[in-house]
VOPAGU-2260 file (C-alpha; in pm, 1 decimal, decimal comma):
REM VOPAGU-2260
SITE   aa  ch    i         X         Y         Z
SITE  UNK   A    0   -1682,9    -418,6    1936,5
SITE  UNK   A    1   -1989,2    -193,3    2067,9
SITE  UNK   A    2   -1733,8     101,6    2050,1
SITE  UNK   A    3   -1711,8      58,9    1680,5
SITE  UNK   A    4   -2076,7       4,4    1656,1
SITE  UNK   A    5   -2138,6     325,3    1858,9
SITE  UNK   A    6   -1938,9     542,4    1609,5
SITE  UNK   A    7   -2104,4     335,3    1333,8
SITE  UNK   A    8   -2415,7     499,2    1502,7
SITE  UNK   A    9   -2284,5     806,0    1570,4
SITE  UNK   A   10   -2130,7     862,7    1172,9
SITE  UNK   A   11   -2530,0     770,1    1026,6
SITE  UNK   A   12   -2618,0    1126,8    1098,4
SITE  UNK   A   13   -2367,1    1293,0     938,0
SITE  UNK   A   14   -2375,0    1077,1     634,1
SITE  UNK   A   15   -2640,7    1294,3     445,8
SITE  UNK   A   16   -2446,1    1637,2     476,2
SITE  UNK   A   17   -2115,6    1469,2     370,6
SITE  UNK   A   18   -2318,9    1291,9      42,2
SITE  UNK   A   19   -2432,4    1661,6     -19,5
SITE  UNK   A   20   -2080,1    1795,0      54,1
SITE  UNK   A   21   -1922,6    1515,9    -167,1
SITE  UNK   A   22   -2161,2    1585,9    -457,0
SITE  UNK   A   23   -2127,8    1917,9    -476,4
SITE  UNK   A   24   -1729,5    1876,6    -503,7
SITE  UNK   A   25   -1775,9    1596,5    -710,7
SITE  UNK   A   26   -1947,9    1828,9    -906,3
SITE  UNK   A   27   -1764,4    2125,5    -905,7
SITE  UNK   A   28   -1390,9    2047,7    -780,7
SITE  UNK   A   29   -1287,4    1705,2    -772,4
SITE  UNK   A   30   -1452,9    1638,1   -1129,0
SITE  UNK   A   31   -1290,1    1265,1   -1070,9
SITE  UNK   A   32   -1490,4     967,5    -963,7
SITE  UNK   A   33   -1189,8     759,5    -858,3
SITE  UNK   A   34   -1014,0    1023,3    -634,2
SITE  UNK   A   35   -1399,4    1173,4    -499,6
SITE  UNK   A   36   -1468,8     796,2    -365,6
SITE  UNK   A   37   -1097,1     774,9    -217,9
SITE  UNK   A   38   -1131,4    1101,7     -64,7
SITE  UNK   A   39   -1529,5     997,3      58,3
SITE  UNK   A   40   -1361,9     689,3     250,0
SITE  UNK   A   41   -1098,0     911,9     440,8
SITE  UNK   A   42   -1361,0    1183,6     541,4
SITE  UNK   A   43   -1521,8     840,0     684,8
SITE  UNK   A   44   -1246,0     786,5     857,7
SITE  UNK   A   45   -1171,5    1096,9     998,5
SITE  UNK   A   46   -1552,4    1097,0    1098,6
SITE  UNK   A   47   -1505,6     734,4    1309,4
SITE  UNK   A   48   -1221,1     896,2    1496,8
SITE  UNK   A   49   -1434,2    1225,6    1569,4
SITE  UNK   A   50   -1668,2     953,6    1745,3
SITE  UNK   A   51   -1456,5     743,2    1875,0
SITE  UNK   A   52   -1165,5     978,1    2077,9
SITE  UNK   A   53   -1493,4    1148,3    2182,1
SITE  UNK   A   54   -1463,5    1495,3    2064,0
SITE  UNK   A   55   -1669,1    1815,8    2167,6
SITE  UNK   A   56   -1936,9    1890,9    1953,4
SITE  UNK   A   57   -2221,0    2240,0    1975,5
SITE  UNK   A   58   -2415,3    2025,1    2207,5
SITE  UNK   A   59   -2152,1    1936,3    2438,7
SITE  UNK   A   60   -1874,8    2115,2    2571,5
SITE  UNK   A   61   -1750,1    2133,1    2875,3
SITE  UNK   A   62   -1407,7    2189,9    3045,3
SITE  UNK   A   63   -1269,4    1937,7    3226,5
SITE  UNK   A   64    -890,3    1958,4    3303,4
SITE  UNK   A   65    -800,2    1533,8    3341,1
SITE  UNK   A   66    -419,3    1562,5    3227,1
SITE  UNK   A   67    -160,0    1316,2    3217,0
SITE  UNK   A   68     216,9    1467,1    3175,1
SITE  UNK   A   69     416,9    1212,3    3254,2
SITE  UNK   A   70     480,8     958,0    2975,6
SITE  UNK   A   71     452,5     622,7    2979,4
SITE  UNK   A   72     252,7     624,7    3315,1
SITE  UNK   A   73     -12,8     359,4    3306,4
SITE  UNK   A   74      56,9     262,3    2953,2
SITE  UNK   A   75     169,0    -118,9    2969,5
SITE  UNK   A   76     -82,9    -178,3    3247,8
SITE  UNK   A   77    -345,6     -23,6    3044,3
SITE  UNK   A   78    -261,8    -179,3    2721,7
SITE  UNK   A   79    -597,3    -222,1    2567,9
SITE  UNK   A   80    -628,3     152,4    2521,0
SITE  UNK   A   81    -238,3     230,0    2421,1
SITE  UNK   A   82    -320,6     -89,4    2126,2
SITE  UNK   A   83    -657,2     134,3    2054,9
SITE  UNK   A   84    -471,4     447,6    2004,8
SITE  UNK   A   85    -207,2     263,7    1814,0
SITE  UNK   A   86    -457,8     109,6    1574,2
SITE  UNK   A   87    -628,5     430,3    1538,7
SITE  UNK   A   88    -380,6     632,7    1395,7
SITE  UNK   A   89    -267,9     333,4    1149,8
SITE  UNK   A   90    -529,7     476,7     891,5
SITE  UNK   A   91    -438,0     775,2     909,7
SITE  UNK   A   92     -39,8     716,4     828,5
SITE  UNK   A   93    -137,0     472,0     581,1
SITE  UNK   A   94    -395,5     732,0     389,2
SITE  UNK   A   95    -168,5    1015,0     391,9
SITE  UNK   A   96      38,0     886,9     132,4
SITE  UNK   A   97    -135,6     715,6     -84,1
SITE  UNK   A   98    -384,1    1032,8    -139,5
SITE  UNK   A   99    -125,5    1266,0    -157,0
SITE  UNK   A  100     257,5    1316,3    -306,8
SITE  UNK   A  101     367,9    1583,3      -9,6
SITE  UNK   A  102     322,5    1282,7     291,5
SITE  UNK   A  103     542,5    1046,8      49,5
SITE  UNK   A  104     788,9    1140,7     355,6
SITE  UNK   A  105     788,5     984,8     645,2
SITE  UNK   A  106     907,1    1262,6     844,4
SITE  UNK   A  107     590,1    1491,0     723,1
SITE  UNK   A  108     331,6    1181,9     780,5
SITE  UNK   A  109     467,3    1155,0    1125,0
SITE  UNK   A  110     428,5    1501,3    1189,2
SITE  UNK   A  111      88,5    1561,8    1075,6
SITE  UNK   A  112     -15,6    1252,4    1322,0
SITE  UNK   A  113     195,6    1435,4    1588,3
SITE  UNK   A  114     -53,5    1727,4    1524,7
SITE  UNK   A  115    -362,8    1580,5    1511,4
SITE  UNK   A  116    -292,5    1379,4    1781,2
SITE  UNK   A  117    -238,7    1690,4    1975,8
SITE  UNK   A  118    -521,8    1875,9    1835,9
SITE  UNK   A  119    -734,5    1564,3    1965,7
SITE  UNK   A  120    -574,2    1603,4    2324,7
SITE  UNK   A  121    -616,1    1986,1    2326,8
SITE  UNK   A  122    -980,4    1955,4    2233,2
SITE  UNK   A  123   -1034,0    1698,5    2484,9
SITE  UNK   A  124    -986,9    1941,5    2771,4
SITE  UNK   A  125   -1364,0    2009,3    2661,5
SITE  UNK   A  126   -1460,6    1687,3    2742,9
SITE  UNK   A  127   -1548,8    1448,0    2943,7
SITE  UNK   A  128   -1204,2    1275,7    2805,4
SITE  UNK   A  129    -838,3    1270,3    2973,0
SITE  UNK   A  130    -576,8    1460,7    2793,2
SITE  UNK   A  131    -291,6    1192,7    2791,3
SITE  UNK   A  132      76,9    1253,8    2697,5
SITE  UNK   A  133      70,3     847,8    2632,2
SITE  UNK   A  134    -186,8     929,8    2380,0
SITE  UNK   A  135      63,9    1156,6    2191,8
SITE  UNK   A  136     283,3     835,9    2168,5
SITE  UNK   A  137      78,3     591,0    2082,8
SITE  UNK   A  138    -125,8     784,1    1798,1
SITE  UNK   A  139     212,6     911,0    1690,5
SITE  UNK   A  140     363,9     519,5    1668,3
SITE  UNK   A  141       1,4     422,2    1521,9
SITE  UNK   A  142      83,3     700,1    1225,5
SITE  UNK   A  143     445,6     557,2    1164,5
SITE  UNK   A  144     330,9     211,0    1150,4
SITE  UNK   A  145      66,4     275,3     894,1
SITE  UNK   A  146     353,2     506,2     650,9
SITE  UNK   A  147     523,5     183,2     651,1
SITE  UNK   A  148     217,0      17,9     573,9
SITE  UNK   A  149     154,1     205,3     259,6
SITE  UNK   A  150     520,7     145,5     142,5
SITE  UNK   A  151     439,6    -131,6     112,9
SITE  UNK   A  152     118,4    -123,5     -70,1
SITE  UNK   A  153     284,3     144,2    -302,0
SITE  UNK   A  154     565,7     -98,8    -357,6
SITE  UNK   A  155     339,3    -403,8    -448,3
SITE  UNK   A  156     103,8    -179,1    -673,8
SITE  UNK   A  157     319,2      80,1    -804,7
SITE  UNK   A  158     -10,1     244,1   -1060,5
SITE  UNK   A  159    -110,8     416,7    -723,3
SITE  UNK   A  160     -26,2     772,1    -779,0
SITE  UNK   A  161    -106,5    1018,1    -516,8
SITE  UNK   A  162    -241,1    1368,0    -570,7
SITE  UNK   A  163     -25,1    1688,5    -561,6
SITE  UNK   A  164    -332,6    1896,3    -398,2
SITE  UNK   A  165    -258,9    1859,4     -33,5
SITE  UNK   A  166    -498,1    2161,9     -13,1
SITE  UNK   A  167    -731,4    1850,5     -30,8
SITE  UNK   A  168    -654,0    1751,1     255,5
SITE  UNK   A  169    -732,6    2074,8     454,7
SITE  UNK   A  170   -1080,6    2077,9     304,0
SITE  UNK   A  171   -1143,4    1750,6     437,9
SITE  UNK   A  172   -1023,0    1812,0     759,3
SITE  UNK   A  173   -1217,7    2134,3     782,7
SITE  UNK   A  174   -1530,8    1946,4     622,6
SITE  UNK   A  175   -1564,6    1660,5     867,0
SITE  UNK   A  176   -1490,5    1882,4    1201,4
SITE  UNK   A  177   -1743,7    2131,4    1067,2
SITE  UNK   A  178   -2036,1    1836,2    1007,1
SITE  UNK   A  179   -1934,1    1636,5    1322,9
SITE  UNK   A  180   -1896,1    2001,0    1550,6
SITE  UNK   A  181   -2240,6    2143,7    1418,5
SITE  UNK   A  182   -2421,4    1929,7    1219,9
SITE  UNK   A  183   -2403,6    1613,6    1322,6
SITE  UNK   A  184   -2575,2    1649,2    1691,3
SITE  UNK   A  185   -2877,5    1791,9    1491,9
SITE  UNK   A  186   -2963,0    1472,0    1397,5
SITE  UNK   A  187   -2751,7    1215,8    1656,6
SITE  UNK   A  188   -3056,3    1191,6    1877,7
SITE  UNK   A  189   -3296,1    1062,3    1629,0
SITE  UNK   A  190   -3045,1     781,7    1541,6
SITE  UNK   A  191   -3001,8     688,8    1850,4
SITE  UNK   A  192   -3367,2     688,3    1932,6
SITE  UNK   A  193   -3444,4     508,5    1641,6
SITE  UNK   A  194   -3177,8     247,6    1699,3
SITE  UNK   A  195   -3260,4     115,5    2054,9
SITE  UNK   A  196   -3643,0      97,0    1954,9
């Protein structure tokens, strides 16, 4: 629980540059309420998992080779953190496509969790984090199990219709690293500050 309060923390001082950055493409390329405020909730998302897998941001990085090549090592034994990583990724394979037509495949949801989650592990070598092959799996699994997820939603509420854009999707993934790598730490230790007063 105080690791989702801790991003909740951590997300507060990025929320006034993504308002700004949501207006402004509200404004001038969304120009749809519906699909800005669905597209506002996954940037949130994408913003919690920033936090929570402990990314590198301008303040902080460091390199600090912790790997872990050999699968399933540790995985059952530390369970906890393979269910984390699981329920992590869940979002993200459910969000994928019901916000856009392209990830109506399973194959290409499961592959653009299979990135990110490598991404994530990559940019953890500039951490303080362990770069984890059991990551891989369990944030791809987490990914599957939230496509089949939104099969089901799509099934039960067929007016969803996802967007064609998938360029969309780029510009929020580019939007959030760029406020959580630069802009966020600007303001992190005045939240923080403020919150254990």
């Amino acid at each position: 629980m105080s690791r989702i309060l801790n991003a909740c923390i951590e997300i507060l001082p990025a929320l006034p540059f993504l308002l700004a950055a949501f207006w402004l493409l509200q404004q001038y390329r969304f120009q749809n309420w519906m699909k800005t405020a669905a597209y506002f909730v996954f940037t949130l998302y994408l913003a919690a998992m920033y936090t929570l897998v402990g990314l590198p941001s301008v303040t902080y990085i460091r390199f600090d080779a912790n790997l872990n090549f050999v699968p399933f090592l540790y995985m059952f034994s530390d369970w906890e953190n393979s269910l984390l990583n699981l329920l992590l990724f869940l979002p993200l394979g459910f969000f994928l496509p019901v916000l856009w037509e392209k990830y109506g495949s399973i194959f290409k949801t499961t592959l653009f969790g299979f990135f990110t989650s490598l991404s994530i592990e990559v940019l953890q070598l500039f951490t303080f984090r362990a770069t984890d092959v059991n990551d891989l799996i369990t944030n791809t699994l987490g990914t599957i199990l939230g496509f089949a997820a939104s099969r089901v939603l799509m099934t039960q509420v067929p007016a969803i219709l996802p967007q064609k854009d998938t360029n969309d999707l780029s510009l929020l993934c580019v939007l959030t690293f760029g406020v959580m790598f630069f802009l966020q730490p600007c303001l992190s230790s005045f939240v923080w500050e403020f919150a254990y007063r």
